[in-house]
N, C-alpha and C positions, 0 to 999 in steps of 0.2 A: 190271663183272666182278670175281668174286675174286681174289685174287692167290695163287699158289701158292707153297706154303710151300720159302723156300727157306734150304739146309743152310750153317751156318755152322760151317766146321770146326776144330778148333784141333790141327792135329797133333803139336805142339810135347810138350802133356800129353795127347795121345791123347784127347781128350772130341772126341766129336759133337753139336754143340748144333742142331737144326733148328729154324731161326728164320724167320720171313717177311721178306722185303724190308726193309719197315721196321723190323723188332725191329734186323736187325743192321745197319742207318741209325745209329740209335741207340747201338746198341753200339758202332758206330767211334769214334762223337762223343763219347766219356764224359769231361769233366776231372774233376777231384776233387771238385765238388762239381754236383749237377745235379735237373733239375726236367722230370720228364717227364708234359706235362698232353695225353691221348689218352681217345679215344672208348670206349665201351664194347665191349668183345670185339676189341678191340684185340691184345689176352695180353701187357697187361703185367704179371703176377703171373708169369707165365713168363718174359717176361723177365729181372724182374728179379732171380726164380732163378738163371737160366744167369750172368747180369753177377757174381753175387754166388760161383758154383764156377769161373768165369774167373778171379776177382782174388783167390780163395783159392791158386788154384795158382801165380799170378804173383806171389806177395807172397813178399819173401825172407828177411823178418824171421823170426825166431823163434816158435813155436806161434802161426800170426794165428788171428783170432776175428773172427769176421763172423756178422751178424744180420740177421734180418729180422723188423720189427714191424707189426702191426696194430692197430687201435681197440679190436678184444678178443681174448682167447686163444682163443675163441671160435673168431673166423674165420680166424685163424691155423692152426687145427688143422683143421677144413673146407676153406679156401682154399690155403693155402701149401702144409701138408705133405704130401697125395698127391704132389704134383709133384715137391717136392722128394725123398721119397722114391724117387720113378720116375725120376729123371736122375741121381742117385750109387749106384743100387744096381748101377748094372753096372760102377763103376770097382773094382778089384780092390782089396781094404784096406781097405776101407769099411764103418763099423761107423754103423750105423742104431740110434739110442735113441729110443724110439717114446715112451715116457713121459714122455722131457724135451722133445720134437721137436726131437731133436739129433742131427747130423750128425758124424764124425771122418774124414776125409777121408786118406788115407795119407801125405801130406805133414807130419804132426799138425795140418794147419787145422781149425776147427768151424766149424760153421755152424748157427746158434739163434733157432730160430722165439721170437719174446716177443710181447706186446702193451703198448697204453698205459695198461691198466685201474690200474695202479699203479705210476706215472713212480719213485716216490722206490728201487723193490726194483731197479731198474738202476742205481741210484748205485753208483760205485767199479769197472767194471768198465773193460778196454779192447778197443778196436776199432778193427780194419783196415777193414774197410768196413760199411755199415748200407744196408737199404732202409727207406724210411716209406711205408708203403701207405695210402692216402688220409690224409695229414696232416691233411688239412680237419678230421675227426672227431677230432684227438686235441688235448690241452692243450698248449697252445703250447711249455711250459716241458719238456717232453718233448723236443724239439729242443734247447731254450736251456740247461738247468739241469741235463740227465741226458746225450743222447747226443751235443750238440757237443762238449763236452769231454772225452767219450770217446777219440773220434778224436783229441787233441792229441798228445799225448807219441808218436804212431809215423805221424803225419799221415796221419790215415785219410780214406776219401771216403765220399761219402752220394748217394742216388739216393732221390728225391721221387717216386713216382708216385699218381697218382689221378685221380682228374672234378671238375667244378669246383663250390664248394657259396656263392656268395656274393662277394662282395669283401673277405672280413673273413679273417682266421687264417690259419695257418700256410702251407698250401699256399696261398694267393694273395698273401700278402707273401712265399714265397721264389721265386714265378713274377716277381715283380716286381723282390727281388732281384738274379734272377740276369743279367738283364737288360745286357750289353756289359761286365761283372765278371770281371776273372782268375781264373781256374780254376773258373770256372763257365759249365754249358752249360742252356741247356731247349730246349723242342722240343715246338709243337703239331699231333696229328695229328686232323684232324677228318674224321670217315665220309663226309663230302662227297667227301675228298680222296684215301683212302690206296684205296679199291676193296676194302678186306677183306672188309665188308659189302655183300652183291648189291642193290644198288638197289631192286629188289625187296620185299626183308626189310626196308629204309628207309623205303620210301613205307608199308606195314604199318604201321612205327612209330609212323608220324607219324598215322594215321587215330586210333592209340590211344591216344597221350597227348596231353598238353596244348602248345601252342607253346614254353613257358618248360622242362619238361621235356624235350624232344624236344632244342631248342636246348643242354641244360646235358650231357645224356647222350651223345649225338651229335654235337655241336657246340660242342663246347668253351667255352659261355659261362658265363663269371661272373657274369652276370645275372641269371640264375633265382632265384627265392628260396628256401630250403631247406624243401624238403616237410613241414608240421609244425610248424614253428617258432612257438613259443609268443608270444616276444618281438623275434623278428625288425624286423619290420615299425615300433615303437615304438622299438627301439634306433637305429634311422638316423636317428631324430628327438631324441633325445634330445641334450644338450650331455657332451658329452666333447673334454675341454682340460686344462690345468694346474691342481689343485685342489688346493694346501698349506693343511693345517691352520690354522686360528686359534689362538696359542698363545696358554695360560690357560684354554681354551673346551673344556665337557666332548667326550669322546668317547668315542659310543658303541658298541657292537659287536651286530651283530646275527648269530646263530651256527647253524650244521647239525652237531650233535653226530653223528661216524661211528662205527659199533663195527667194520664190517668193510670201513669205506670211510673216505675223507679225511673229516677236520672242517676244512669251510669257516668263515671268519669274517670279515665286509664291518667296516668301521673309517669310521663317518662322523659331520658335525657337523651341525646346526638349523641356518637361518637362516631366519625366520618360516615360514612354512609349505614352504619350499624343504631337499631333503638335497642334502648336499655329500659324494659318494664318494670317498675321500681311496686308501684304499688296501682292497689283497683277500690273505688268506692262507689256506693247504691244510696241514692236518697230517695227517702221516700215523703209525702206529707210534709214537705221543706219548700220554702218561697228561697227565691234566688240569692236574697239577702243575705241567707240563715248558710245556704251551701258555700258562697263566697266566704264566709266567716270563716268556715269548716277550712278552708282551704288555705286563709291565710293561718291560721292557728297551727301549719304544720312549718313555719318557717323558712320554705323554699322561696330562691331567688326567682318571678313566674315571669317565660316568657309568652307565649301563644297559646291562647283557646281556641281551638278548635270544633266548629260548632255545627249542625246539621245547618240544611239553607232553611228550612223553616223555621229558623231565628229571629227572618227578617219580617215573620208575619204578625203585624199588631194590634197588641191588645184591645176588646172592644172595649173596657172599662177603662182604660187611660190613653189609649192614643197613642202609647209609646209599644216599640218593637222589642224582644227581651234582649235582643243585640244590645241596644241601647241603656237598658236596665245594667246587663253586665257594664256595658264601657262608661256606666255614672259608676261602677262599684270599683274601676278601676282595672278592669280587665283589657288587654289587647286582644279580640277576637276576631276572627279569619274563620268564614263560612266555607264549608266544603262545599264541590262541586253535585249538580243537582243532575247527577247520571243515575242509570235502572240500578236498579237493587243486584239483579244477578250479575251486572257488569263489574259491579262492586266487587260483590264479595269474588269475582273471580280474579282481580284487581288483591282485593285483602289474600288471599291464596300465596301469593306471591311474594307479598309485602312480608307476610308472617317470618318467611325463611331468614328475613334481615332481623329480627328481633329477639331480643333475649329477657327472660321474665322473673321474676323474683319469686321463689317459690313459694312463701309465706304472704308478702303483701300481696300478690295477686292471685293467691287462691282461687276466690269463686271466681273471678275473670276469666281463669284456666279455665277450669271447668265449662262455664256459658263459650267458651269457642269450640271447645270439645264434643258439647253436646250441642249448638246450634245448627238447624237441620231443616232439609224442605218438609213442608206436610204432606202427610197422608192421606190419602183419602180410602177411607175402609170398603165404603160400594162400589166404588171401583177398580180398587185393590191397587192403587198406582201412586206415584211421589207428582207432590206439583213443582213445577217451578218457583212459586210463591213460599218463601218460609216458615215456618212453623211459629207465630208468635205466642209464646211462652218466656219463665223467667231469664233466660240465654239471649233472650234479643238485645237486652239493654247494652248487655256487654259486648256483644257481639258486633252491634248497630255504631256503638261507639270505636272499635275497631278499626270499623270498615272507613268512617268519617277520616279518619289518621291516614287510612295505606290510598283513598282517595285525592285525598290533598299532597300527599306527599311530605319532605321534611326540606324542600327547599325554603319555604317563605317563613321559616322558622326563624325569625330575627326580630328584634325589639323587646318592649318591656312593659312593666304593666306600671300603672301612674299610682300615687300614692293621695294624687290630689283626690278625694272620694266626692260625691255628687248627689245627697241624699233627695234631691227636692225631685218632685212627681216620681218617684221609685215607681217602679213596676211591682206590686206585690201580690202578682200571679202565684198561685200553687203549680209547683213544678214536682207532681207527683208521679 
């Protein structure tokens, strides 16, 4: 039987939040830091609304700032902000920025719909509390590198919610986590348990998906494997451990030039027909110049850059190719071959089994192969052959460049003679 939605009030700042049984379970239980892994249609996107104009009104610091992120701005603006526009618009003072999907709250709290599509454009801000909505889907360092730190200097808290996409990434190491940890709470509610969903609409479910589906939507398992997934299946086989460079021994880089996305680049060594993945980096907002630097500052002997073919396509501002930008910056680079995408990655499939990864430096790189995947299409209910471009392509794209080309022409060096005149100083974002 369903449970009926019951009101959780806060008379203190005059809000009405109607919340179901378990929403405001949940809500009692919140420490500073928390992980909340529930069913589908569950409401937690509404929850963590309401948790998020609670702790704006409860916070005594000075102008707080509290967000809530999604995997794209996309579903941020589909998902989050009806809601949130529907539960502050009847608090008196409350000015509604439909452009920004920003909130001002009379108290001066905001509250700021964002996404992960570009971790590095949150850098420097601060925050009293954050939600992460399906962490699974976003780059790990979006947690680590942009919004934990956020929260330090006015000891902010954070609230995890999502379903569960694997054993792998963010949302399933902070389920793991949070695990008997101070000032951390999680909490699993599974459709089995909580009654939200009428038995009924369950048994339905389950005629129409598949066991591993049903189980991951419904029932909170980690087990399923992520609908799609390119490289899923290969990467639990693969060797990923402690892999420090050979010092003396070239290194090569194999690269995903961005113009309006990050430029990934993998950092690895030969050893006979085996690769050693040593480490992975994301630039974001960075001219060629700036990542070349990056790259020489790590004091590797460089053999071969490895580059997408449209490297060769040049700039209309200078006239030069950014092939050529890199080989004035002293790069040797080798364009991969210009074959279909799915040949690729069925090509990268294969190649994967020959390589081995560094558990630390290549983190999110793990991850974006793990989760790089075809897209969906929800009106049709079908996988396309085209891939899912999200934050996983960068890495992924880069990859694919390396097991394309191969590691035969891996030979030569990079010149030290540098070449500053007409630089290319294109944005390689």
């Amino acid at each position: 039987m369903q449970q009926a939605a019951l009101p959780c009030v806060s008379s203190e700042n005059g809000i009405d939040l109607h919340l179901r049984h378990h929403q405001a379970q949940v809500l009692d239980s919140l420490q500073r830091f928390n992980v909340l892994l529930a069913h589908r249609r569950f409401g937690k996107t509404v929850l963590a609304l309401c948790v998020l104009i609670v702790k704006a009104f409860e916070c005594k610091l000075n102008r707080p700032q509290l967000a809530y992120y999604c995997p794209t701005y996309s579903q941020a603006k589909r998902v989050a902000w009806p809601y949130l526009r529907e539960f502050t618009a009847g608090i008196p003072g409350t000015v509604l920025n439909e452009a920004e999907l920003k909130v001002s709250l009379p108290n001066g709290a905001t509250i700021q719909l964002g996404s992960s599509d570009n971790p590095d454009a949150s850098r420097g801000i601060y925050l009293d509390w954050v939600v992460m909505d399906e962490p699974s889907q976003m780059p790990p360092r979006m947690w680590t590198e942009v919004l934990r730190p956020a929260l330090s200097d006015r000891l902010g808290g954070a609230l995890f919610i999502g379903t569960p996409a694997g054993r792998h990434g963010l949302f399933y190491e902070s389920y793991e986590l949070a695990d008997g940890r101070a000032d951390w709470w999680r909490g699993m509610f599974k459709a089995s348990q909580t009654g939200i969903v009428p038995d009924t609409e369950l048994q339905s479910a389950q005629q129409a998906m598949s066991v591993a589906e049903y189980q991951q939507e419904y029932e909170c398992s980690f087990d399923a494997a992520i609908r799609g997934a390119y490289y899923a299946e290969v990467m639990d086989k693969v060797r990923i451990a402690t892999i420090a460079p050979v010092a003396g021994q070239q290194v090569h880089i194999s690269l995903d030039l961005g113009m309006n996305d990050a430029t990934a680049a993998w950092f690895f060594q030969t050893d006979g027909n085996r690769v050693n993945v040593f480490a992975y980096a994301e630039y974001t907002n960075m001219g060629l110049p700036d990542i070349v630097n990056d790259w020489r500052s790590r004091g590797y002997v460089y053999g071969k850059v490895i580059a997408p073919h449209d490297i060769g396509v040049r700039s209309l501002s200078t006239g030069q190719t950014r092939k050529q930008t890199l080989h004035n910056l002293g790069c040797d680079v080798i364009t991969a071959p210009n074959i279909q995408v799915i040949d690729g990655i069925n090509q990268t499939r294969l190649f994967l089994s020959r390589c081995s990864f560094d558990k630390e430096g290549c983190r999110d790189g793990i991850e974006a192969l793990r989760q790089y995947r075809s897209d969906w299409q929800d009106k049709k209910g079908v996988l396309t052959l085209k891939p899912l471009h999200d934050w996983t392509s960068h890495g992924a794209d880069a990859m694919r460049y390396l097991a394309v080309t191969g590691i035969d022409q891996l030979t030569g060096e990079w010149s030290n003679a540098l070449d500053y005149s007409n630089m290319d100083k294109t944005i390689c974002a």
